[in-house]
C-alpha positions as CSV (number, residue, x, y, z in Angstrom):
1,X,0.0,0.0,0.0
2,X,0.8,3.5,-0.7
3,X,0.6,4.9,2.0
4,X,2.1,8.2,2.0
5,X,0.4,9.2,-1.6
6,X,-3.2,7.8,0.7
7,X,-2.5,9.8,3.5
8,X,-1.9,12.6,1.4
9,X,-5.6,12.1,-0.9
10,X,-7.0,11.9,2.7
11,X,-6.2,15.1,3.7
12,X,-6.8,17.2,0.5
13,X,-10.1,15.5,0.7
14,X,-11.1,16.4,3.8
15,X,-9.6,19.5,3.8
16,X,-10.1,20.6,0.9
17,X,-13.6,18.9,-0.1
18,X,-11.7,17.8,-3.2
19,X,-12.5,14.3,-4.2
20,X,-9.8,11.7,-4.4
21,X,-10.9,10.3,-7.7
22,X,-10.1,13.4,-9.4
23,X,-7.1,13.8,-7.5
24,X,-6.1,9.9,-8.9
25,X,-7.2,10.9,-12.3
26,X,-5.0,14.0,-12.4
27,X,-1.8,11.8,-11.3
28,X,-2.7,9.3,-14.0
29,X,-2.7,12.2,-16.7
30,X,0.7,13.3,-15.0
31,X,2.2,10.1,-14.9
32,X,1.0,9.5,-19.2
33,X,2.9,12.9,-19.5
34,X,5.8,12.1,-18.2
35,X,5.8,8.4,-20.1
36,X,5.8,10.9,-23.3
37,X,8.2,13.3,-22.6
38,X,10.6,11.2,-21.8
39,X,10.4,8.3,-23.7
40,X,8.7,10.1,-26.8
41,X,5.4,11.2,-28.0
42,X,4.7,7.8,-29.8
43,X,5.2,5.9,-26.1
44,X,2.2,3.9,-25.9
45,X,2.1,3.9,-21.9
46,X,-0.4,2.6,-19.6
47,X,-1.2,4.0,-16.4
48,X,-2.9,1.7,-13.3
49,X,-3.3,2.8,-9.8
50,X,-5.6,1.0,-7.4
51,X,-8.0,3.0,-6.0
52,X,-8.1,1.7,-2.4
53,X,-4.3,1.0,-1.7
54,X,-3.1,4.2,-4.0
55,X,-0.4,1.5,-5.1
56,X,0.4,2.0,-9.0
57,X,2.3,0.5,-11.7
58,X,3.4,1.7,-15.3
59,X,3.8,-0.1,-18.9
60,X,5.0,0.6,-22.0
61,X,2.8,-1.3,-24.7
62,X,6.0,-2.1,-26.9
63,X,5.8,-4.9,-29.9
64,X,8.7,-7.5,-30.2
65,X,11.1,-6.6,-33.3
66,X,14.3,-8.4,-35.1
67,X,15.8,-4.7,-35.3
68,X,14.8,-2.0,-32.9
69,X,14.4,1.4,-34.8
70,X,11.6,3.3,-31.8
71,X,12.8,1.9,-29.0
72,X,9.5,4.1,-27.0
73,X,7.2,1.2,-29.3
74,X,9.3,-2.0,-30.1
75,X,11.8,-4.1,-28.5
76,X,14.4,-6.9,-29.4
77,X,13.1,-10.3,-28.7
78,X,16.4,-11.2,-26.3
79,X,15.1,-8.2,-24.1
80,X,11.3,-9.4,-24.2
81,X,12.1,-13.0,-23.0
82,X,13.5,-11.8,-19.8
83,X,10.0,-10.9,-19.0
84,X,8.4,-13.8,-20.4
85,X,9.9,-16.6,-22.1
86,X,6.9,-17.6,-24.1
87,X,7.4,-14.2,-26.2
88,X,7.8,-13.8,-29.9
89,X,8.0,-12.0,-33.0
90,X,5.1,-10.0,-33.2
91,X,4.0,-9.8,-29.7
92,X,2.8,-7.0,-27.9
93,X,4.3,-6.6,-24.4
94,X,3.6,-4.4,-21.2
95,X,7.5,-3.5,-20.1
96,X,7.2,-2.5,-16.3
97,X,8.7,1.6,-15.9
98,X,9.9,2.8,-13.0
99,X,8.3,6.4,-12.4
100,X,12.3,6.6,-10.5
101,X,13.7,6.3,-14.2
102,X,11.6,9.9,-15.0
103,X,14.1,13.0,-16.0
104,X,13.8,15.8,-13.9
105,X,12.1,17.9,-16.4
106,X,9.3,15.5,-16.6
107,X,9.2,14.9,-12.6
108,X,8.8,18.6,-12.5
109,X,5.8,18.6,-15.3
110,X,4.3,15.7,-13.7
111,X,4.0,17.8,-10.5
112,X,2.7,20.7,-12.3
113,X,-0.2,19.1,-13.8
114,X,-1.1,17.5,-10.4
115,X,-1.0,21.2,-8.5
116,X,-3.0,22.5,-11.5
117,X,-5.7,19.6,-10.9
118,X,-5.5,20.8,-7.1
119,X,-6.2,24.5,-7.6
120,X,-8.8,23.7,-10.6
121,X,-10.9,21.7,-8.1
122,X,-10.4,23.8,-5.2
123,X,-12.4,26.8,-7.8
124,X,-14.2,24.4,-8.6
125,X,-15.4,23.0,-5.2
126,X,-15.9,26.8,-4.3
127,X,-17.7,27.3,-7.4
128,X,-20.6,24.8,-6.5
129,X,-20.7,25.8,-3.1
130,X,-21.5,29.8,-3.6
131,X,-23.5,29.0,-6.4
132,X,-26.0,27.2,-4.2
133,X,-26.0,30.8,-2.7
134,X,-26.9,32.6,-5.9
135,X,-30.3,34.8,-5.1
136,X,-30.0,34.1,-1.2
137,X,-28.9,36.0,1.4
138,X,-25.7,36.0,3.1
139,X,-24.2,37.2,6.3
140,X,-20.7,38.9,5.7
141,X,-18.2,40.7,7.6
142,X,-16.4,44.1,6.1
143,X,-13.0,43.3,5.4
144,X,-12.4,46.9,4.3
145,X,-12.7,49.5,1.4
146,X,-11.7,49.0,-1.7
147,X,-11.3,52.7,-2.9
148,X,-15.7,53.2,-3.0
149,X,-16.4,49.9,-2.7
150,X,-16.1,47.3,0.1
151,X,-14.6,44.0,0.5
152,X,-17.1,41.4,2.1
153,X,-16.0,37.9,3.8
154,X,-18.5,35.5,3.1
155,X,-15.8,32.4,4.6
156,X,-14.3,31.1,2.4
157,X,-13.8,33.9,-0.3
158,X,-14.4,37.6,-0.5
159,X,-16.5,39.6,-2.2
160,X,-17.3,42.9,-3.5
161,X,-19.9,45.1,-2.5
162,X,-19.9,48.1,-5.1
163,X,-20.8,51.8,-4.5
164,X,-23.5,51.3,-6.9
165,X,-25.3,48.0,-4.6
166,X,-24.3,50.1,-1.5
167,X,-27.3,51.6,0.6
168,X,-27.6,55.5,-0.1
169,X,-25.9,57.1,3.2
170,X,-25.0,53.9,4.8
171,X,-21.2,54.0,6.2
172,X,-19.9,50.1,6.8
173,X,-16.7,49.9,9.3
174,X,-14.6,46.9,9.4
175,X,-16.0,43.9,11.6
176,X,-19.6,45.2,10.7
177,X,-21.6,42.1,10.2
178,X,-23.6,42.6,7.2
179,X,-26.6,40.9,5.2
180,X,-26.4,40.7,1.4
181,X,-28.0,39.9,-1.2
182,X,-25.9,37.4,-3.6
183,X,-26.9,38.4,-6.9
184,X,-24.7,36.6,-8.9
185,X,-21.8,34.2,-9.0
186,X,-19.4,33.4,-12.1
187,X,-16.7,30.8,-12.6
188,X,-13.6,32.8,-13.5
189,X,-10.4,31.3,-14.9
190,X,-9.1,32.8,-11.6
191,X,-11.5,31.7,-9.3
192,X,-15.5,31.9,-9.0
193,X,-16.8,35.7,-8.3
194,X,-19.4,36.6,-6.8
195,X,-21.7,39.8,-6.6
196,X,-23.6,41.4,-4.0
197,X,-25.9,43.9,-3.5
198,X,-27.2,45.7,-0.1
199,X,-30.6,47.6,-2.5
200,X,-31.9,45.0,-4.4
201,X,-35.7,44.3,-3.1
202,X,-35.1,40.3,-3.4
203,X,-33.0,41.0,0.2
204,X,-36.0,42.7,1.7
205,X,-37.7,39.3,1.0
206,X,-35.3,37.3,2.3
207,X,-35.1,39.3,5.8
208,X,-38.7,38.5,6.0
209,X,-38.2,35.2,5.4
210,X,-36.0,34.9,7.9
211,X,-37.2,37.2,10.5
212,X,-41.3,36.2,10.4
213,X,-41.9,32.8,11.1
214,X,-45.0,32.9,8.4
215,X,-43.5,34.3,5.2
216,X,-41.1,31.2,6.0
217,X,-43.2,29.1,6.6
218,X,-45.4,30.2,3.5
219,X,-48.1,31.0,5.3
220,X,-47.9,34.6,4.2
221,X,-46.8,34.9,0.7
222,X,-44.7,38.2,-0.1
223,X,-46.8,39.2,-3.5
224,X,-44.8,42.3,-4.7
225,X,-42.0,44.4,-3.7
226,X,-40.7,48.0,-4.7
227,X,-37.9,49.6,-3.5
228,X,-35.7,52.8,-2.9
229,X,-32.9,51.4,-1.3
230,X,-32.1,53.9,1.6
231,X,-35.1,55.7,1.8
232,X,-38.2,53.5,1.4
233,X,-40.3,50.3,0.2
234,X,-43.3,49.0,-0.3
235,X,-44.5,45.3,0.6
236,X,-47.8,43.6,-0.9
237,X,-48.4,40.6,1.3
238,X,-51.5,38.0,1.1
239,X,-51.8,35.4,4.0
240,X,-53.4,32.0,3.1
241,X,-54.4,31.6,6.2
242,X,-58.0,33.6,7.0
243,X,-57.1,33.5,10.8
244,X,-53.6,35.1,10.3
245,X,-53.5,38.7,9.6
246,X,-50.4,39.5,7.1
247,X,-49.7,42.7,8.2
248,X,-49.7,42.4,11.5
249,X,-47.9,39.1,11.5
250,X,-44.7,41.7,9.4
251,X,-44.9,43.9,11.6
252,X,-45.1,42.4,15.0
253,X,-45.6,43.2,18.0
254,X,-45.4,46.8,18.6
255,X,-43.3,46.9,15.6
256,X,-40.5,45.1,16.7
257,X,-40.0,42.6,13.5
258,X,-40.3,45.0,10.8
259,X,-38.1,47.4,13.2
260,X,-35.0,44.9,13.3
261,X,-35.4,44.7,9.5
262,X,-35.3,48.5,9.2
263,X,-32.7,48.6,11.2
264,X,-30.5,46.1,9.4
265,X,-31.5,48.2,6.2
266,X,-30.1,51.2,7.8
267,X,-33.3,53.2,8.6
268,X,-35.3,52.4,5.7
269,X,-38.8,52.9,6.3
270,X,-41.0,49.7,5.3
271,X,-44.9,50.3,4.2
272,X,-46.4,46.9,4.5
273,X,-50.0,46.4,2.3
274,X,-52.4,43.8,2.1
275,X,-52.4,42.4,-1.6
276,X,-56.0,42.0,-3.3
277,X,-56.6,40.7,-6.7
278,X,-58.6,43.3,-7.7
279,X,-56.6,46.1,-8.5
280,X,-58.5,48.7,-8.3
281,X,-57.9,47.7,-4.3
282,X,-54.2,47.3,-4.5
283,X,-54.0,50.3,-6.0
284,X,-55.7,52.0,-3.5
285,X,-54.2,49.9,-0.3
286,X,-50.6,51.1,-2.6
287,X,-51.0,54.6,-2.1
288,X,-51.0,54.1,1.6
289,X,-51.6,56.1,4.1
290,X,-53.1,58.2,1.7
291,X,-56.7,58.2,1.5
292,X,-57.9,57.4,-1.4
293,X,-61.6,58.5,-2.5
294,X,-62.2,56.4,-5.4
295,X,-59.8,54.6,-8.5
296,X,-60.8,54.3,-11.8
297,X,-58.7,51.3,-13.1
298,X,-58.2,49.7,-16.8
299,X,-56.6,46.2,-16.3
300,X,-56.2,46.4,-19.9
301,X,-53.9,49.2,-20.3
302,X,-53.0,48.5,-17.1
303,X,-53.6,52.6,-16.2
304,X,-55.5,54.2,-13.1
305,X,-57.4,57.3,-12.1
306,X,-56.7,58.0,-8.6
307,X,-58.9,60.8,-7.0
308,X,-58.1,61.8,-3.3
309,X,-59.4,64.8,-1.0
310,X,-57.7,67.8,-1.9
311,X,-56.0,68.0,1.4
312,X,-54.5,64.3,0.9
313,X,-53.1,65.5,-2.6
314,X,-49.6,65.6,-1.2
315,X,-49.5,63.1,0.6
316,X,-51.0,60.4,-2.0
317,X,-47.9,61.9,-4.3
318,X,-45.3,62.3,-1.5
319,X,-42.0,63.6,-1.5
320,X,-41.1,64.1,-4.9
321,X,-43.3,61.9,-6.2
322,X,-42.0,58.8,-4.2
323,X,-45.1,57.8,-3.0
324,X,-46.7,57.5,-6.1
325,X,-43.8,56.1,-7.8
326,X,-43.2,53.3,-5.5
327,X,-47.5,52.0,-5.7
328,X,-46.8,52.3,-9.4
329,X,-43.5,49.7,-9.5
330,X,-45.6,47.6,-6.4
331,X,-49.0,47.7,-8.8
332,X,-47.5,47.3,-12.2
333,X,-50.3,50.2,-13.0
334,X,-49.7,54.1,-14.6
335,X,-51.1,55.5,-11.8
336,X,-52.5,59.3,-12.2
337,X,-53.6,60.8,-9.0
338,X,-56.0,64.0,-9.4
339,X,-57.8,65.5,-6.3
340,X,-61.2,66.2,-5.8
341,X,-61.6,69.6,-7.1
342,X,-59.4,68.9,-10.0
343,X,-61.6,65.1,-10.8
344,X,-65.2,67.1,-10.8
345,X,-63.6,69.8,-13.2
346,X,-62.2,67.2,-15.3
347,X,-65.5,65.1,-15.7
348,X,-63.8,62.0,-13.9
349,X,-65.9,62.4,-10.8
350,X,-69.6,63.2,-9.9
351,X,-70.0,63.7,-6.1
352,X,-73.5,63.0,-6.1
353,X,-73.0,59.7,-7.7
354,X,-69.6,58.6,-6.0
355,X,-70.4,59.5,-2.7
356,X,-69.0,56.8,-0.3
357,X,-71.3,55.9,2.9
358,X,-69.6,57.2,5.9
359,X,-69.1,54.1,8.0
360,X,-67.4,52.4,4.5
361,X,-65.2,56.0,4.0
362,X,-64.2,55.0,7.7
363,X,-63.0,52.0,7.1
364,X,-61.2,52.3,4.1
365,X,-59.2,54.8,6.0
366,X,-59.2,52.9,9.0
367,X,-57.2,49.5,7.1
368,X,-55.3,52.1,5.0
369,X,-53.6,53.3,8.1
370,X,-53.3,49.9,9.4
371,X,-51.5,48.4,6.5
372,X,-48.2,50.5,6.8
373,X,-45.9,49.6,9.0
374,X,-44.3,52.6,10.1
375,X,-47.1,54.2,10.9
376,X,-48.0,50.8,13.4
377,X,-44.7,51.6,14.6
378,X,-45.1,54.8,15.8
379,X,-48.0,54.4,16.9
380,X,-47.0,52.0,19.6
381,X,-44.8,54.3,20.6
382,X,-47.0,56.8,20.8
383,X,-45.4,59.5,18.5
384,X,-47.1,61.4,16.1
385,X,-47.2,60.1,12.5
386,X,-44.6,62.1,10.1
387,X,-45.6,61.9,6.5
């Protein structure tokens, strides 16, 4: 048995991950090489090595000649009897090879192919390993900045987060612990690579999933997601359970689940929404905590008429039009929001025919409020609601 050469397999194998058949393989293809450049390309040499003991043995396929004029492929019949008496002209015989009898050079090339087998499956080892990663989440830890980006440990390689995936504002210090989003990972000739990002809205998701039992469990499904990275987002959720409630199960008591994922997002504020199939209800739970007095929606086109009160005209939009933007991305609808006033002098609203019934006006308002989460939030702590 072999045993240093086992001993040695063992190790890279456990190590390493790096499976010993390959590693075998690779030393057969080093040991062929060598037969060839030192006895000649036209060697016709076999390689066998036992798989269990590591013990191996080398031939040269030669065929028995009165005149030798390649000795790498024929040999003299008073040589091939030593092996085997029974020889003759015309046979083809395996002469034993000592790997010993190998030139330098083509010890050293023989080593060189076998390191080149190591490193190609250690990338490739790693390769399969962070590719099972590919759009998941990741903890990391900041190594440090690369000039405006940042270099991310993920364990067993680094990667890096670019200004561009970077959260707007956010300053990362080395030994931060970190979440990212692994967007994608590529098998370079120098090693796999993978990218990150801290604003893509798939990490949003993913904190969910790993903060609320639910959306885990798939109890609550996450239906929609749009995203500001840095500023804000908004969350359609639908729970296929009637006796859980999908907001409330996001947000948590007195805020305190969607709160650990706004602070891991650095501040971002998180409007939460119950998801409805018809849109014209989306739309309208979308342009939370706006109050919305009616919307006049074409699934077709896929466009909207929003009309609000005049005083929620603002607020429906928001600041610079984020409000609106964001229920647009969330909805997949043109949304055009028009107050009151401007709806009865456009012809798009009658207030004696659209007049809501008080109690339903009330509670339209009332689950519009209830379906954002930062405004749950500060309520329960009792703080006045900034728009």
């Amino acid at each position: 048995m072999n045993t240093e050469l086992l001993d040695a397999l063992n190790v890279l194998e456990k190590e390493k991950n790096i499976s010993k058949d390959s590693l075998l393989d690779a030393i057969e293809q080093s040991l062929l090489q060598a037969c060839k450049n030192h006895f000649g390309k036209d060697a016709d040499a076999v390689i066998n090595i036992d798989r269990e003991t590591c013990n191996y043995s080398i031939f040269l396929k030669k065929e028995v000649v009165e005149e030798v004029f390649d000795p790498a492929i024929e040999i003299l019949l008073e040589d091939a009897v030593k092996y085997d008496p029974s020889y003759n002209y015309g046979d083809i015989i395996n002469v034993p090879v000592e790997s010993k009898a190998f030139g330098r050079i083509a010890t050293q090339n023989a080593k060189n192919i076998i390191l080149q087998k190591i490193r190609e499956e250690e990338r490739k080892v790693l390769y399969d390993e962070y590719y099972e990663k590919e759009h998941d989440m990741m903890t990391g830890l900041v190594q440090r900045y690369v000039g405006q980006n940042v270099s991310i440990n993920l364990g067993k390689m680094d990667a890096l987060l670019t200004k561009d995936e970077m959260i707007p504002g956010e300053k990362l210090r080395p030994n931060d612990r970190v979440k990212v989003y692994v967007v994608e990972v590529r098998n370079n000739p120098r090693g796999p690579r993978v990218n990150v990002s801290r604003t893509h809205p798939e990490l949003v998701k993913r904190l969910f999933e790993e903060v609320v039992t639910e959306v885990h469990d798939g109890i609550i499904e996450i239906k929609g997601i749009a995203r500001e990275a840095g500023s804000r987002t908004k969350m359609s959720v639908y729970s296929n359970d009637p006796d859980v409630d999908a907001v409330g199960a996001c947000v948590g008591l007195n805020g305190v689940r969607v709160n650990s994922i706004v602070n891991e997002l650095n501040g971002e504020k998180i409007d939460i929404i119950n998801w409805n199939e018809n849109p014209a209800i989306l739309i309208e739970n979308a342009l939370s905590p706006a109050k919305v007095i009616a919307v006049l929606a074409d699934p077709e086109e896929e466009e909207a008429t929003v009309i609000v009160p005049d005083y929620q005209l603002s607020l429906a939009i928001g600041k610079e039009g984020q409000n609106a933007r964001l229920a647009a991305r969330l909805t997949g609808y043109k949304i055009d929001i028009k107050s009151e006033t401007q709806a009865t002098e456009d012809g798009d609203f009658d207030e004696e025919e659209d007049e809501y019934e008080e109690d339903e006006y009330e509670e339209s308002e009332e689950n519009a409020e209830e379906s954002v989460s930062d405004v749950v939030a500060e309520e329960a702590a009792e703080e006045p609601v900034e728009e």
